[in-house]
KOLVEXVO-62995 format. One record per residue (C-alpha): x, y, z. Coordinates in pm, whole numbers, padded with zeros to 5 digits, always signed. Layout:
N
XYZ ...
END
This chain:
766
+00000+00000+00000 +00129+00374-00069 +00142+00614+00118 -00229+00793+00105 -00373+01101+00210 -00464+01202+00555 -00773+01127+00757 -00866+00877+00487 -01144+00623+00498 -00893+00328+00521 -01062-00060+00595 -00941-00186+00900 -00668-00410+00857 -00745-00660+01102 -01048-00787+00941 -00979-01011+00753 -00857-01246+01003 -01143-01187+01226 -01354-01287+00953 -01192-01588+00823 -01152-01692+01202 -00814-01653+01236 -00805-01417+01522 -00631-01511+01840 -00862-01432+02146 -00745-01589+02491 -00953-01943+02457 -00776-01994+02130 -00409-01936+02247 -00450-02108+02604 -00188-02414+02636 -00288-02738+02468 -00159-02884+02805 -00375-02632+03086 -00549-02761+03370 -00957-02642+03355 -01093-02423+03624 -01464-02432+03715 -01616-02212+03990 -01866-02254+04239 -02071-01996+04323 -02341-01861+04541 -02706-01976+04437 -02879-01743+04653 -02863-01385+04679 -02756-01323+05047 -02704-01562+05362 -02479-01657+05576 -02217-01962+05482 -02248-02200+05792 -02053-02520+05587 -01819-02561+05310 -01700-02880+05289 -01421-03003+05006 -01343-03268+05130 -01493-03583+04893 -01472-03340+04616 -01050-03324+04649 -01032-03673+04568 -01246-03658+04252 -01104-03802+03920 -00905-03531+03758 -00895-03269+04062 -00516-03094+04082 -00752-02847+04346 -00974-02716+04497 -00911-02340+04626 -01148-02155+04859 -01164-01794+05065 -01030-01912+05360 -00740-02127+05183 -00579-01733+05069 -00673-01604+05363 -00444-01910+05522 -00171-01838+05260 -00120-01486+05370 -00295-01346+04977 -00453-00989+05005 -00817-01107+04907 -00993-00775+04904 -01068-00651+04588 -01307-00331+04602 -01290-00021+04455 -01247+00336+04558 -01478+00571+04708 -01608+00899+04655 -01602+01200+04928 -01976+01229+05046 -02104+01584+05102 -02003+01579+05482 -01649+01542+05394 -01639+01162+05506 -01539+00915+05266 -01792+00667+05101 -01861+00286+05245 -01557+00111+05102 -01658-00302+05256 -01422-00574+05183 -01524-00733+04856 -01323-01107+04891 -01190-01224+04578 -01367-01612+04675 -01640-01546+04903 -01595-01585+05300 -01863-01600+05573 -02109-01468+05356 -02234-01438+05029 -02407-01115+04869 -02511-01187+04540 -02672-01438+04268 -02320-01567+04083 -02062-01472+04351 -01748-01715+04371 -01742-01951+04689 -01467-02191+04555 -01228-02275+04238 -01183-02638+04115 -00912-02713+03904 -00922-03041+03678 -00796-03197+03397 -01114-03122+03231 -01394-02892+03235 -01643-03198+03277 -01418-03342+03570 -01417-02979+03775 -01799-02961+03714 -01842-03364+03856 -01606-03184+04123 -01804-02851+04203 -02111-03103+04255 -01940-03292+04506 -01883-02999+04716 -02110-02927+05054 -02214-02533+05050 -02481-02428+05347 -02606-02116+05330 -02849-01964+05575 -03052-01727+05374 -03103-01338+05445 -03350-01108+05340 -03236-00985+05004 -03227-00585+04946 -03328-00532+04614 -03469-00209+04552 -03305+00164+04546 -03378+00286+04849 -03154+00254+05206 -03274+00009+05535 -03369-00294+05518 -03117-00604+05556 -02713-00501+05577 -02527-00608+05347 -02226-00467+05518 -02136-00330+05863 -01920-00033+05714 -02291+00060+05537 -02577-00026+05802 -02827+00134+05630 -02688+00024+05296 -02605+00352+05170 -02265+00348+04977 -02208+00754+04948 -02403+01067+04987 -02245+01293+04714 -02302+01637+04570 -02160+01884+04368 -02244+02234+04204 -02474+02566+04321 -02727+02367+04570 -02797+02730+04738 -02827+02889+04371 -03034+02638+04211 -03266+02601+04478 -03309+03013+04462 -03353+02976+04066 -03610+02700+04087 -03786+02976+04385 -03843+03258+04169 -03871+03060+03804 -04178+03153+03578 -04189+02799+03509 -04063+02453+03698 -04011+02117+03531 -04005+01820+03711 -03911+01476+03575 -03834+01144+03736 -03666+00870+03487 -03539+00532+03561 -03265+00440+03377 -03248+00089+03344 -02998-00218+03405 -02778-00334+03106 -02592-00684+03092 -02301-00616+02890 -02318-00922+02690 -01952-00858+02466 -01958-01114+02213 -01676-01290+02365 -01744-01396+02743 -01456-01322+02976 -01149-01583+02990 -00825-01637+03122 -00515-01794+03158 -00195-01842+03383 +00169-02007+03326 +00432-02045+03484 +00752-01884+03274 +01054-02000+03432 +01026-01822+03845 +00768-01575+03679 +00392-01611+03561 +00217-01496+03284 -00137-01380+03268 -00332-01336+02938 -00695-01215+02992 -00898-01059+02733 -00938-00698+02888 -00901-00329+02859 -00527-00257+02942 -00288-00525+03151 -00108-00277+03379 -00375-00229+03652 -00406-00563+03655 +00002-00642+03663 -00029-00405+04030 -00300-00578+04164 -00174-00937+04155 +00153-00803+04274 -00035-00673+04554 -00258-00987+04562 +00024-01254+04596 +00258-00992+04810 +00519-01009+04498 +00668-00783+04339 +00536-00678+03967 +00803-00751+03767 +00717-01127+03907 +00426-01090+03625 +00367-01089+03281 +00030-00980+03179 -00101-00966+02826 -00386-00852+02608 -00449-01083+02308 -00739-01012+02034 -01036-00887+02254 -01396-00952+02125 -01606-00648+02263 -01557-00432+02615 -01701-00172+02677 -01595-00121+02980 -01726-00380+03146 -01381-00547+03057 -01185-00289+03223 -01174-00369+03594 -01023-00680+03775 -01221-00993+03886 -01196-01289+04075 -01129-01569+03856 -00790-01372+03716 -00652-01426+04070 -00770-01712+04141 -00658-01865+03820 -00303-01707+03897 -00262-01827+04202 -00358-02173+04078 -00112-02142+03824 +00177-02045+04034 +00093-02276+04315 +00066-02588+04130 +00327-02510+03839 +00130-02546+03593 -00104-02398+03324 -00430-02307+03411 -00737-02200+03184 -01098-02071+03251 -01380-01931+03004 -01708-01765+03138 -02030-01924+03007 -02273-01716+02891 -02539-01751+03142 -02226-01770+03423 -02081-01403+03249 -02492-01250+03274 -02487-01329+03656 -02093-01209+03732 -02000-00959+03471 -02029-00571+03598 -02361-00460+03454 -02449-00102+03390 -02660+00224+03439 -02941+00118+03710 -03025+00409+03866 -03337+00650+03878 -03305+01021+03873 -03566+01337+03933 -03437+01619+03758 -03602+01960+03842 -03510+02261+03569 -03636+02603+03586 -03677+02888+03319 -03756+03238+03319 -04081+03387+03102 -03869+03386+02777 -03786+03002+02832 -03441+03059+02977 -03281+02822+03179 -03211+02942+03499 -03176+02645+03714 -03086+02286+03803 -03143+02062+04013 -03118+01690+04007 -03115+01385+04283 -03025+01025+04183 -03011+00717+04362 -02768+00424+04190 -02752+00094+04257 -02395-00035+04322 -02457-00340+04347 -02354-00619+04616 -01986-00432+04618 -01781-00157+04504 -01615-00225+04137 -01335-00089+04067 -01453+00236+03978 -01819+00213+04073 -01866+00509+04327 -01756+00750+04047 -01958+00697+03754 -02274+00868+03902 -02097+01131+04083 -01768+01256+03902 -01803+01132+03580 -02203+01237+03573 -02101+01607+03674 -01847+01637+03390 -02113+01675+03122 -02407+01760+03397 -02567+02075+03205 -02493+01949+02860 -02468+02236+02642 -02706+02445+02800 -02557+02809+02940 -02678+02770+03291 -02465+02854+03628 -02716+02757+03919 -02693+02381+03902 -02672+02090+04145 -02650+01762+04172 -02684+01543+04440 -02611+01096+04411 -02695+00836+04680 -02537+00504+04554 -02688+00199+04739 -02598-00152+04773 -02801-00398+04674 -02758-00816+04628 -02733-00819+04312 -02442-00775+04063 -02193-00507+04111 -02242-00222+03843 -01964-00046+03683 -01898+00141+03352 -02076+00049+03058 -02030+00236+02746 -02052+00620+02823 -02011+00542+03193 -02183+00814+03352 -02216+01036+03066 -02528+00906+02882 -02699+00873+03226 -02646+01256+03239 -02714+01324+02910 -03043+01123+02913 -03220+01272+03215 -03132+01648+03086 -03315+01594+02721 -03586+01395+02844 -03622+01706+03094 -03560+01924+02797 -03812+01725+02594 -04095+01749+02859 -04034+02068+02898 -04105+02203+02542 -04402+02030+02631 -04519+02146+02872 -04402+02548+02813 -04598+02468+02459 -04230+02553+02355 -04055+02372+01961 -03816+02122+02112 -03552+02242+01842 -03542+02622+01926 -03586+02586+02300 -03267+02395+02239 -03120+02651+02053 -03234+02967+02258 -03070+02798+02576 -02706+02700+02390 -02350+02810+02497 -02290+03088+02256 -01973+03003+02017 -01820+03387+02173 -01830+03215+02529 -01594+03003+02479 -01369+02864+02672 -01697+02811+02911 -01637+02661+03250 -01935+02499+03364 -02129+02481+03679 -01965+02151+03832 -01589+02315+03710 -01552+02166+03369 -01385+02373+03068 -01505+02315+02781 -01294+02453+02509 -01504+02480+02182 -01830+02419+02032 -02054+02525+01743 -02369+02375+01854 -02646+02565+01642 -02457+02496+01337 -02452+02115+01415 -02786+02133+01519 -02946+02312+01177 -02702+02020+00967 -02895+01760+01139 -03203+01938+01073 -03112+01908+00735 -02995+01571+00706 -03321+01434+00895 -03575+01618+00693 -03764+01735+00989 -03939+01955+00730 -04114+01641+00603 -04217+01507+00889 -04572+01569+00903 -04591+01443+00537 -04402+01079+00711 -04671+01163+01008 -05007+01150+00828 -04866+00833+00613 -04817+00651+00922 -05116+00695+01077 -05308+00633+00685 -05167+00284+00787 -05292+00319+01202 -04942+00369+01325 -04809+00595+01528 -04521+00855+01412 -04269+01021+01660 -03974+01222+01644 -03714+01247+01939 -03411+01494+01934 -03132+01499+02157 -02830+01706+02179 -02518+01554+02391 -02161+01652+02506 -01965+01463+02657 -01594+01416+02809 -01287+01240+02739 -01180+01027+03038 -00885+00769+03134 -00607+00847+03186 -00443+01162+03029 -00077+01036+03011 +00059+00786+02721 +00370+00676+02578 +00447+00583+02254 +00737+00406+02089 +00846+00373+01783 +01143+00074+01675 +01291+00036+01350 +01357-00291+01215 +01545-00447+00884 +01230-00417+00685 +01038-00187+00867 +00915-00005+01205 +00731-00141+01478 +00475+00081+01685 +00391+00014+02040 +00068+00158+02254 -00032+00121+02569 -00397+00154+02482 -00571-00128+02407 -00792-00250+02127 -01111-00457+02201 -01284-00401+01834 -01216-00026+01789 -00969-00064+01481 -00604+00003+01650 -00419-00189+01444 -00527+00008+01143 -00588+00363+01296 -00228+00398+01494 -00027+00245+01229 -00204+00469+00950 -00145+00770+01148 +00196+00679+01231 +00227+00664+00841 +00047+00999+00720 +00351+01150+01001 +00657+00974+00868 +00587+00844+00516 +00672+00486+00612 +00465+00232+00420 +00170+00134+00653 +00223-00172+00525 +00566-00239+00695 +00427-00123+01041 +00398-00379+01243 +00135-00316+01560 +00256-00400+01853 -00012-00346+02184 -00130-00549+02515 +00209-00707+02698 +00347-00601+02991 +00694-00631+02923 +00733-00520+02579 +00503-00209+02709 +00681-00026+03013 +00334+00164+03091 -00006+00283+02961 -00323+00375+03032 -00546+00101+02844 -00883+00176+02703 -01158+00337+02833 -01381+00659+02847 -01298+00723+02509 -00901+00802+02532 -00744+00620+02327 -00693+00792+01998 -00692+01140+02088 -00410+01029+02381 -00204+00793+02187 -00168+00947+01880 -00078+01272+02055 +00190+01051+02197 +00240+00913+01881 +00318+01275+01695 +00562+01341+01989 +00755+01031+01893 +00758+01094+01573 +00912+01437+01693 +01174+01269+01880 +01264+01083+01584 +01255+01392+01358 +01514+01540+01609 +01736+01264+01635 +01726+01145+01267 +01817+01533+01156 +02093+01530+01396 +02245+01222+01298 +02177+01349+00930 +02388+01684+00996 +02692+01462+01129 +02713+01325+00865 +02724+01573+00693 +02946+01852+00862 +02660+02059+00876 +02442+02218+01146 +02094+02015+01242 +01901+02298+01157 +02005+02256+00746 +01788+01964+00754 +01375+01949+00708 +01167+01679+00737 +00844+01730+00503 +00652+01395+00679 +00767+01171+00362 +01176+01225+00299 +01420+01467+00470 +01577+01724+00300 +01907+01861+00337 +02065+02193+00212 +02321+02176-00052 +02260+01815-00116 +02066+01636-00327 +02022+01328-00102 +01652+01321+00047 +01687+01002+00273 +01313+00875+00374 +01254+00726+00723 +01369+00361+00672 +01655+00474+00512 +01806+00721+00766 +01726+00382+00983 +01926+00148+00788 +02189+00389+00758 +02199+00468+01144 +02223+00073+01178 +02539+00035+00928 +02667+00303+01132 +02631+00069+01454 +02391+00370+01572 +02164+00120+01776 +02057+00372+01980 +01902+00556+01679 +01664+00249+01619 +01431+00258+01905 +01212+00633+02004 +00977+00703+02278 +00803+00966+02408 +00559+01013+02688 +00278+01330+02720 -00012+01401+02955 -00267+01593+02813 -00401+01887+03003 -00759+01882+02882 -00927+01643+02775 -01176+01734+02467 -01566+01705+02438 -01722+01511+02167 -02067+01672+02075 -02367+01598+01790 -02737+01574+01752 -02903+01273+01696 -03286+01222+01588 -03442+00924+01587 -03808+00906+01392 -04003+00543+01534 -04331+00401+01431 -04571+00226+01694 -04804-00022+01587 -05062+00053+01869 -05250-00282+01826 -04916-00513+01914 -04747-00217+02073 -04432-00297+01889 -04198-00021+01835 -03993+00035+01487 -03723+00262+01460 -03773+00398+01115 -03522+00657+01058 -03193+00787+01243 -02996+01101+01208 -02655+01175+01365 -02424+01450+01285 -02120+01527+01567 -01858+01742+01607 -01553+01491+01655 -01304+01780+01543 -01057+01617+01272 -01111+01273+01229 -00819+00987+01178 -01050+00746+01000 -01348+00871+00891 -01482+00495+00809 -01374+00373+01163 -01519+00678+01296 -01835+00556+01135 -01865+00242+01244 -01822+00377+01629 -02087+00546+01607 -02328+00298+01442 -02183+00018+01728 -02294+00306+01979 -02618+00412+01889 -02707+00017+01827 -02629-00024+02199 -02826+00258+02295 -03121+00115+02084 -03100-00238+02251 -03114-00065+02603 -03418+00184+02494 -03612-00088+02317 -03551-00407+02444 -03240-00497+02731 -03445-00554+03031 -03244-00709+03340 -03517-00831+03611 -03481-01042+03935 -03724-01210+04149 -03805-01081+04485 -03529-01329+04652 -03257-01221+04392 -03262-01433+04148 -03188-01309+03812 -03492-01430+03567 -03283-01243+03250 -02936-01515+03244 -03005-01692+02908 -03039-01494+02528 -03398-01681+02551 -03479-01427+02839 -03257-01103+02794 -03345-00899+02493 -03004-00808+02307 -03080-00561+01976 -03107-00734+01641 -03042-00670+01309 -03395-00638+01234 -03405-00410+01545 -03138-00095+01404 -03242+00125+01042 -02946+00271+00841 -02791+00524+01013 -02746+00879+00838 -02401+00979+00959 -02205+01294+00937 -01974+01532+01092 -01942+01892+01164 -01625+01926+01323 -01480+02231+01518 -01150+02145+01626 -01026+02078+01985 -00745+02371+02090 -00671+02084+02398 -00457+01851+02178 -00235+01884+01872 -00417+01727+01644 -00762+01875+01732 -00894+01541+01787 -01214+01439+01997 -01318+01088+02096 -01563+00894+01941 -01598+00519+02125 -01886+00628+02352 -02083+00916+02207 -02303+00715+01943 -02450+00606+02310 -02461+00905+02473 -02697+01044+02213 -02893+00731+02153 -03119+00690+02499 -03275+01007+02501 -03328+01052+02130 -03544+00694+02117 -03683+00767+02387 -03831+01141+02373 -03930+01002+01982 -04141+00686+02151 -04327+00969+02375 -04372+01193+02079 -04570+00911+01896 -04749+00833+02211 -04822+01213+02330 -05160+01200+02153 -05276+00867+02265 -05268+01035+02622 -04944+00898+02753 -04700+01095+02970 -04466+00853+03060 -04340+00564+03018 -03960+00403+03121 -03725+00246+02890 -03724-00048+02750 -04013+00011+02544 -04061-00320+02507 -04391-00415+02328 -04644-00559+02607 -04540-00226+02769 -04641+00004+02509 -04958-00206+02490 -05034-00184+02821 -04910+00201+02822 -05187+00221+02542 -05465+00042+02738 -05405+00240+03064 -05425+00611+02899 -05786+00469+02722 -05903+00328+03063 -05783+00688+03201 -05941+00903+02891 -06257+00695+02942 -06313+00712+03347 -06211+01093+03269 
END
């Protein structure tokens, strides 16, 4: 391939082998020769473990062993696990319990690990697991979001996690005083099961006095600190790798049980060990997401001004703090809190609870969406209800393009944003003109039309520092990140922008990502980092080698460095006619036995992080006899600033907003009254289709980011963060003049139906 133009619509390069199956995820590379691991875990939701007996099981064909709570406890391991905690509004610090990597004394959830067989075979450690003795006296289950009821922990007696705030409580409480008009909206925002299309897996080896661990996650060097700090070892005792990841989303980002477990199996027996979630075993351990319910109140002044915020949510953590659980609905919430809307007198206020059922973490947006959601379906409702256009009650209430930078009113800077231009291109592009034309054909046919606009920001999060490095072998360069890909497109996107910088032949870039030694440090994936972060890092490196190269260059020479240009495809130096490219000025620093010219680094930490923002508008049509819901027609256009990949840009969003339709039409997590979850099966849990997603009309309007070099914004998460509330204010659009006010996502079909039914009965006892 030659060298093309920039920000170019280039395939991904590693499809092909996903697609004729030769990818290598972590159940495909495992040693031929690893013993099996098989879990047992809790069948109730919450009790009290009064006998756990091993002993018949141990001597079970195939059994290496058997490895419970107390057995780490007994060989001095660190077996708390739990994540951080927020700072509630007193100034104390949030519930922070001991969350036991196998369970001990009690368990708190559905799915939670009580003990770790190890066999020859999968078959043998199940045989095993059934051979095992587990009584458990049950407890009263606490289930709902709301505190009391039965502790789940003594550091949280009334099971409240954290009591957090942040922004103008005294000023948004005055606002909503002396408004012309109040809004008030209460939205539940439901439970997702992550469901990435590969499950979770693992495995440990023994390499010499080391161990490796390969697990198919978002980044390997949290995870190399924690089982240091698990074992008592130092790091450099590990090796932890990343191979091909099917699907994240940030539910693949935190450490769990069976990756210590596993290790410690490995390293304690000497041998390789293996495990791979089941489907039904992933639905009832994985982190889930969202599950919380939030009443928003906004106020406005007689010309439909904002002047006012005020919003109260309750989340569910969860059995335990994940790894960063406490912070979703509180920090990361607040960073995009007003959206785009010029308004100084806001507040927010979060109670997390815990609950026995799974523990919730991010999920794609994490936080963001959530915050997004609640302020246009507030914004939606009230157009509504101040007989105000949706669109221009938007647009009256923007951040003016002369305000910027505009620090908001929880203390985030944003740095640009054009958001009435976006807004009239996706106008445009969604031909809201002939709507009422689309309107009157639907209901020719006795469906119901709706429209739903919804304008998002949000902010780039993860970590702000990266390193990049850059080697140069015989027949080409190697590039090495310290993000990692779990179906984003890095092996095309870094390697193609490492190529539009240099003018080295993408195709002799090799892609090198996801091992701990070959990778001194990195900040993995998540919150949507990794291209605006690494490829900063990436155009220092190439600055580095610039640098070096030129200097090397003017030796050579007998001149001074400054005589020599680099023009990002050959170097050019004064009074010669010799115009070396990259790989050359390589293979002449190696002749030259300059081995320390072959291998370039370079580490930044971003300031600011940028803020990804667009329209979407989503047109659905209801069939009120089945209650079935169609989406018919979507419309994005963002501001990403300048794109990379335009084509993998694309296909970000699309993944996105299909996410956010499977969550607003049909992902619906339910447990029984004891804790049992009734979703754990694709028979049961409603995961989008095909059939469920239209095309997607997708462009951009970008403005580009001052906070990074490149004037690059993210793109991984924000095809969700505009997806809930646009489905969602279009369903109540089509509903509005059936008599429906509200009704919470997913808008599954029996409850449209019965959302129908109930606003007849209603109209009729009227």
């Amino acid at each position: 391939m030659d060298k093309f133009g920039k920000s170019q619509p280039v395939k991904r390069f590693e499809d092909a082998r996903f697609l004729t199956g030769q990818g290598r995820y972590v159940d495909d590379i495992a040693p031929a020769d690893a013993l099996h691991a098989v879990f047992l875990r809790a069948p109730v939701a919450h009790g009290v473990i009064t006998e756990l007996d091993v002993a018949d099981a141990v001597d079970m064909p195939g059994v290496a062993m058997i490895l419970t709570g107390q057995d780490l406890i007994d060989a001095g391991c660190n077996i708390d696990f739990s994540g951080g905690a927020v700072t509630n509004r007193d100034g104390s610090k949030g519930a922070k319990p001991l969350r036991p990597i196998l369970a001990v004394d009690r368990v708190r959830h559905v799915g939670e690990a009580v003990a770790m067989i190890v066999a020859s075979s999968v078959a043998e450690a199940k045989d095993a697991a059934e051979a095992i003795v587990l009584e458990i006296d049950d407890l009263p289950a606490h289930l709902d979001l709301s505190t009391g009821g039965q502790a789940l922990h003594a550091e949280a007696s009334d099971n409240l996690a954290f009591d957090w705030g942040m922004g103008d409580e005294a000023g948004a409480k005055a606002a909503i005083a002396a408004a012309a008009h109040v809004v008030k909206v209460t939205v539940p925002d439901n439970r997702i099961i992550c469901n990435a299309m590969e499950p979770r897996g693992c495995y440990a080896e023994p390499e010499g006095d080391r161990l490796h661990l390969a697990f198919n996650g978002q980044g390997v060097w949290g995870m190399k600190t924690n089982l240091a700090r698990f074992l008592g070892l130092d790091k450099e005792t590990f090796r932890i790798t990343n191979p091909d990841v099917g699907g994240g989303f940030g539910m693949k980002g935190f450490d769990y049980s069976e990756y210590y477990t596993v290790s410690y199996a490995a390293r304690t027996l000497d041998r390789p060990v293996r495990w791979m979630s089941e489907r039904t075993e992933g639905m009832l351990t994985d982190n889930a997401g969202r599950d919380l319910t939030t009443e928003a109140v906004m106020a406005f002044d007689a010309d439909f001004k904002i002047t006012g915020y005020h919003i109260d949510t309750v989340a569910n953590m969860g059995a335990y703090n994940s790894g960063f659980a406490q912070f979703i609905q509180t920090d990361l919430f607040s960073k995009v809190m007003m959206g785009t809307y010029d308004v100084q007198a806001a507040y927010m206020r979060t109670c997390g609870v815990f609950t026995n059922t799974t523990p919730v973490d991010a999920y794609r947006g994490a936080g963001r969406p959530e915050a997004i959601f609640i302020l246009e379906r507030t914004m939606d409702e009230a157009s509504r209800q101040l007989g105000a256009d949706p669109w221009e009650l938007r647009r009256k209430n923007f951040i003016a393009p002369d305000k910027f930078p505009y620090t908001t009113a929880t203390g985030v800077t944003y740095d640009v944003g054009e958001f009435a231009k976006v807004l009239n291109a996706v106008a445009g592009k969604a031909d809201v003109a002939g709507l009422a034309a689309r309107k009157a054909a639907s209901e020719s046919s006795g469906k119901l039309r709706g429209q739903g606009l919804c304008y998002y920001i949000e902010s780039i999060l993860g970590n702000p520092e990266e390193t990049t490095r850059v080697d140069f072998a015989q027949d080409g360069a190697l590039i090495f990140v310290g993000t990692q890909s779990n179906g984003q497109g890095h092996e095309t996107v870094f390697p193609q922008f490492l190529s539009d910088q240099t003018g080295i032949p993408v195709e002799k870039i090799e892609f090198v990502q996801g091992d701990s030694d070959k990778i001194a440090q990195g900040g993995g994936t998540g919150g949507s980092r990794s291209v605006t972060v690494q490829n900063t890092a990436t155009l220092a490196t190439v600055e580095v080698i610039i640098e070096r190269f030129s200097a090397f260059l003017a030796e050579g020479e007998g001149i001074d460095a400054s005589k020599v240009s680099f023009d990002e495809d050959r170097f050019r130096i004064e009074g010669s006619n010799l115009t070396p490219t990259m790989l050359d000025v390589a293979e002449m620093a190696r002749v030259a036995g300059r081995d320390d010219l072959l291998t370039h680094s370079a580490t930044i930490k971003l300031d600011n992080r940028s803020f990804p923002n667009g329209a979407h508008v989503a047109e659905v049509e209801i069939d009120p006899q089945t209650g079935v819901v169609i989406v018919d027609r979507y419309t994005v256009v963002d501001d990403f600033g300048n794109l990379i990949n335009p084509m993998l840009v694309e296909g970000q969003v699309h993944g996105g907003v299909v996410q956010g339709l499977g969550q607003a039409l049909s992902e619906r997590t339910v447990f029984d009254e004891d804790g049992q979850l009734l979703t754990a099966s694709f028979m049961d849990y409603g995961m989008p289709r095909a059939d469920d997603a239209p095309m997607i009309d997708f462009s951009t309007e970008g403005t580009p980011s001052t906070y990074n070099p490149m004037g690059m914004k993210g793109c991984g998460e924000a095809g969700t963060v505009g997806a809930l509330a646009a489905v969602s204010n279009a369903v109540i659009d089509a509903l509005w003049d059936q008599g429906v006010r509200h009704i919470a996502m997913p808008f599954t079909p029996m409850r449209v139906w019965q959302a129908l039914q109930q606003a007849k009965a209603d109209s009729a006892a009227a």
